[in-house]
C-alpha positions as CSV (number, residue, x, y, z in Angstrom):
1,X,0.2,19.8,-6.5
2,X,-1.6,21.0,-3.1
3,X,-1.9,17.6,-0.8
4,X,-5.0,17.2,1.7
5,X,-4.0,17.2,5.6
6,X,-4.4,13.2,5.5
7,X,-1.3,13.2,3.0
8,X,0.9,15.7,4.8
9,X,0.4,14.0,8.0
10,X,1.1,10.4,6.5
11,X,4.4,12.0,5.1
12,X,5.3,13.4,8.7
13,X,5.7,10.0,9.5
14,X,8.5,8.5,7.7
15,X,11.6,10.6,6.1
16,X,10.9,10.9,2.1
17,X,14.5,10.8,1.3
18,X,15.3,7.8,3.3
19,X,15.9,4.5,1.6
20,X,14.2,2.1,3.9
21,X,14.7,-1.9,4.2
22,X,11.5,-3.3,2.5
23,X,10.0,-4.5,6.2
24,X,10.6,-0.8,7.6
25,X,9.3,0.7,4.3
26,X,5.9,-1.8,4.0
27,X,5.4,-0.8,7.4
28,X,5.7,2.5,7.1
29,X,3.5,2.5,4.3
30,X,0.2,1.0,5.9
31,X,0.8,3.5,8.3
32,X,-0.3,5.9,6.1
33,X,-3.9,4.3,4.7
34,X,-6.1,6.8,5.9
35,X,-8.6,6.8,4.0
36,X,-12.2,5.7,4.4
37,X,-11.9,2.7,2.2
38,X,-9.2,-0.3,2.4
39,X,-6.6,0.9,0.6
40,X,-4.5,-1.1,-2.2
41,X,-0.8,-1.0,-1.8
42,X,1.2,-0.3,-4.7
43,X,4.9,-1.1,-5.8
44,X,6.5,1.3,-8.4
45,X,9.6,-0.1,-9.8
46,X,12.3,1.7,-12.5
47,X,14.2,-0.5,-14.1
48,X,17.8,0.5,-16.1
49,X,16.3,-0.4,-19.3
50,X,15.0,1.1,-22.6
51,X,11.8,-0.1,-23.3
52,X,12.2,1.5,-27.1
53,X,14.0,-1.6,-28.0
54,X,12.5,-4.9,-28.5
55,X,15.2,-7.0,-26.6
56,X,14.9,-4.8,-23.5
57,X,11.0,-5.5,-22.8
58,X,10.1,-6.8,-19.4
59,X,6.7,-8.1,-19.5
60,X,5.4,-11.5,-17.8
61,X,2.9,-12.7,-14.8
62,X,3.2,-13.9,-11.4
63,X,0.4,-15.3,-8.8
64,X,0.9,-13.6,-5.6
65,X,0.3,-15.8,-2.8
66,X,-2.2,-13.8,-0.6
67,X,-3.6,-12.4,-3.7
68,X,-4.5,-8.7,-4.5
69,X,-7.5,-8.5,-2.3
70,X,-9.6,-7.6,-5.5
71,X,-12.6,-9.6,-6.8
72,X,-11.4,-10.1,-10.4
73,X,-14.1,-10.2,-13.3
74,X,-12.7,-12.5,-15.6
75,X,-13.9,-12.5,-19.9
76,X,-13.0,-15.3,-21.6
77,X,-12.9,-16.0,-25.4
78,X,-13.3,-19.6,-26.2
79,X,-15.1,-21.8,-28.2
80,X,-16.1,-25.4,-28.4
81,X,-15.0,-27.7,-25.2
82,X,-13.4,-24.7,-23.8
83,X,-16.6,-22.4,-23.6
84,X,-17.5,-25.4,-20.4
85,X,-13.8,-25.4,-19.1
86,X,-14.1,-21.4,-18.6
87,X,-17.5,-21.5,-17.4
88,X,-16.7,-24.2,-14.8
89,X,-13.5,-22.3,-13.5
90,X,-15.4,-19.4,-12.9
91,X,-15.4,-16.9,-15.7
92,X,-17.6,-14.4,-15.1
93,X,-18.2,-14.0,-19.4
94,X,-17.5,-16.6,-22.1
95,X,-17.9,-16.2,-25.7
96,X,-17.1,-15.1,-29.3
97,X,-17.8,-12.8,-31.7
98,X,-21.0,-12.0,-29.1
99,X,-18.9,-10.5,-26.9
100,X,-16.7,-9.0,-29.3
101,X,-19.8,-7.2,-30.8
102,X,-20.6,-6.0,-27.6
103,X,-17.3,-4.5,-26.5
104,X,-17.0,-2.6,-29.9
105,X,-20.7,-1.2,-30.1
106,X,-21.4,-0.6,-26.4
107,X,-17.9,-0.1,-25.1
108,X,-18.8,-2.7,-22.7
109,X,-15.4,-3.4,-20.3
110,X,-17.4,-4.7,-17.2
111,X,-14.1,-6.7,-16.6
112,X,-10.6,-7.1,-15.4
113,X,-9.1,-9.6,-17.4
114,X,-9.4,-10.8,-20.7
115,X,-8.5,-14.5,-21.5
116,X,-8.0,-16.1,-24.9
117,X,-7.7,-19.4,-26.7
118,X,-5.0,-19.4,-29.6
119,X,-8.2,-20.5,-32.2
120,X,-9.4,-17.0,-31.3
121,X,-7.3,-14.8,-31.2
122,X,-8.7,-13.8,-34.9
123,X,-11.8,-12.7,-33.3
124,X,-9.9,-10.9,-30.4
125,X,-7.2,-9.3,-32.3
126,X,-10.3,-6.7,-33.5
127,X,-9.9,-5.4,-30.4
128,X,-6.7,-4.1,-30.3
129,X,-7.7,-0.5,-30.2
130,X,-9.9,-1.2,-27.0
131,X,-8.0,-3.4,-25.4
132,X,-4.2,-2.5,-26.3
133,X,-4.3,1.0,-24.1
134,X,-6.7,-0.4,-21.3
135,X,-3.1,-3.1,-20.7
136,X,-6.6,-5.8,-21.8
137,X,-5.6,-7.5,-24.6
138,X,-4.5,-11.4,-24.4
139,X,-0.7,-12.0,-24.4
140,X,1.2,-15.4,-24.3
141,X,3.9,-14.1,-22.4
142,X,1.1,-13.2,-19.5
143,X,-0.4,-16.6,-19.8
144,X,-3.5,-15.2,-21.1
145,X,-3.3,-16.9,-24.9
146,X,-3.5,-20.4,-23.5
147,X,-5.1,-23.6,-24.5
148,X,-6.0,-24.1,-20.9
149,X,-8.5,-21.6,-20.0
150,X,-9.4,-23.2,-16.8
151,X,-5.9,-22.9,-15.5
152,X,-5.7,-19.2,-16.5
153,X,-8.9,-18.3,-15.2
154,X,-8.0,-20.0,-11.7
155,X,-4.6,-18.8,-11.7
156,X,-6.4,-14.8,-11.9
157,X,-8.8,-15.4,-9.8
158,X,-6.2,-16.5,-7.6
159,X,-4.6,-13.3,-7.6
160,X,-2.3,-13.4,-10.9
161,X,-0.9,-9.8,-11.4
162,X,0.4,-8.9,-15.1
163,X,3.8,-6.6,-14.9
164,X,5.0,-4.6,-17.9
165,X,6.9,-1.4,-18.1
166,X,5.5,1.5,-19.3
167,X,6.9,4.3,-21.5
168,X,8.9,5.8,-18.8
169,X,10.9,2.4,-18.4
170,X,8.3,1.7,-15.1
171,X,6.7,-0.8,-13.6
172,X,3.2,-0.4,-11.7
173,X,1.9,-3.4,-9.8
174,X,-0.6,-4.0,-7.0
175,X,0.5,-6.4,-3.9
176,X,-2.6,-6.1,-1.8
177,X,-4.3,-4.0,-0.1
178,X,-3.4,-2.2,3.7
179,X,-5.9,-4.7,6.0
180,X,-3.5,-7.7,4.7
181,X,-0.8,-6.6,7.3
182,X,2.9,-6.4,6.9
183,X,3.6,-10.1,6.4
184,X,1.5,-11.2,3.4
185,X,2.2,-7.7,1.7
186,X,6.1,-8.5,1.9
187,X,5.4,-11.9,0.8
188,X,3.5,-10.7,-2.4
189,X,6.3,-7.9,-2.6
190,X,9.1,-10.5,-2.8
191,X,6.9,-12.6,-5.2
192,X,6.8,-9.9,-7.5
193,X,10.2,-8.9,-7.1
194,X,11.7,-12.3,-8.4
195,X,9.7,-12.2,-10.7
196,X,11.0,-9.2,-12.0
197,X,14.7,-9.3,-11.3
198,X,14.2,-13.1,-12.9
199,X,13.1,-11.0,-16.3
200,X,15.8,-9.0,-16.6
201,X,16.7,-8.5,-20.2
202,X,20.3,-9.6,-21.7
203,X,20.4,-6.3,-23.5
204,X,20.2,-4.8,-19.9
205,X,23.5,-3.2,-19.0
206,X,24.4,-1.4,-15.3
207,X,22.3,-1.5,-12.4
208,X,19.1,-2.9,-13.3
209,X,16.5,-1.6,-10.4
210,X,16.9,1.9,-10.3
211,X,14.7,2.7,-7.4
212,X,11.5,1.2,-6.2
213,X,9.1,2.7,-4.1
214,X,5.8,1.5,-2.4
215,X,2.5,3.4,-1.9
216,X,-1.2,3.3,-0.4
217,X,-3.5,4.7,-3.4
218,X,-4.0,8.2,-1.1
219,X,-0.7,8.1,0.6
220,X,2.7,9.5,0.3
221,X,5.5,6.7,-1.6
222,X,8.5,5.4,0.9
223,X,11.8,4.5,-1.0
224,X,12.9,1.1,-1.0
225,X,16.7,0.7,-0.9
226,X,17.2,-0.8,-4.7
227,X,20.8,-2.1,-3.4
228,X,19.5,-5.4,-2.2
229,X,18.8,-6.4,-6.2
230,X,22.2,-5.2,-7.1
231,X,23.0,-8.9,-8.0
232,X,20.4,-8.8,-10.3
């Protein structure tokens, strides 16, 4: 893959086989945003699991501190009382079947985060298809199959980030974007990284981070030394 002048000059500035210190490698990496627009910074983690087997999943939610830097549209699913709760937290969309109907006939996914009440997850489970591959669909472990909508619809507006692993046995996450400077980035960056080393499965055997690596979305990724969550 051929890489654009921006690219090869943000990866002049930093060695790509180096494993940095997580201050260094932040650093480092809003040194190469670029681009025109404010760039989101990325953590990639891979994690000495298998994600084939049920009892070495790692899936759960965490609320960064300083947020993602992303207005989040929020769609909830909710009836009765909780249709008001939802509304008055600041969901963008509330509904039913409506908006079910909608998704399914007009592909509509104006939307970053769907939120469910347990009474209807009947309604939402239709969705599956649609929502499954899109990483949409409503999950207790994520805190978005909840009696209290209100909560989960502050909590992502907030800047709640969901982190699963994907078929490679990796983790994708934002943690803000470049403008929020070195300090709030590491702080979100060591939010999420509890959270994960926190999740690790007790099917997991050996060394459990592999290697972790942050990124701009244009720029080059720096290497994180994954040594300081060997006591994971």
């Amino acid at each position: 893959m051929k890489h654009g002048k921006k690219y090869q000059d943000s990866a002049k500035l930093f060695d790509s086989l180096k494993l940095y210190d997580t201050a260094e490698a932040i650093e480092l990496c809003t040194k190469t945003a670029k681009a025109k627009f404010d760039e989101t910074v990325e953590v990639h983690v891979r994690l000495g699991v298998d994600s084939r087997h049920a009892d070495q999943q790692v899936r759960g939610a965490v609320v960064l501190p300083n947020g993602t830097g992303k207005k989040v549209r929020v769609l909830v699913f909710a009836k009765g009382d909780n249709i008001a709760a939802a509304q008055n937290a600041g969901a963008e969309y509330v509904g039913g079947e409506d908006l079910m109907h909608k998704i399914q006939s007009e592909g509509w996914m104006d939307f970053d985060v769907v939120i469910a009440t347990p009474d209807m997850m009947g309604v939402v489970g239709r969705l599956g298809k649609v929502l499954g591959p899109r990483g949409l669909m409503p999950n207790p472990k994520a805190g978005t199959v909840t009696p209290d909508v209100a909560r989960a619809v502050t909590e992502a507006k907030a800047g709640k980030i969901e982190y699963r692993l994907d078929k490679t046995n990796i983790i994708h996450c934002p943690i803000g974007k470049a403008s929020f400077g070195c300090e709030k980035l590491q702080e979100n960056f060591d939010t999420l990284m509890s959270a994960i080393v926190k999740a690790k499965p007790a099917a997991a055997k050996g060394q459990y981070v592999k290697s972790c690596v942050v990124a701009t979305t244009m720029g080059p990724g720096v290497k994180i030394n994954p040594a300081r969550f060997a006591n994971a």
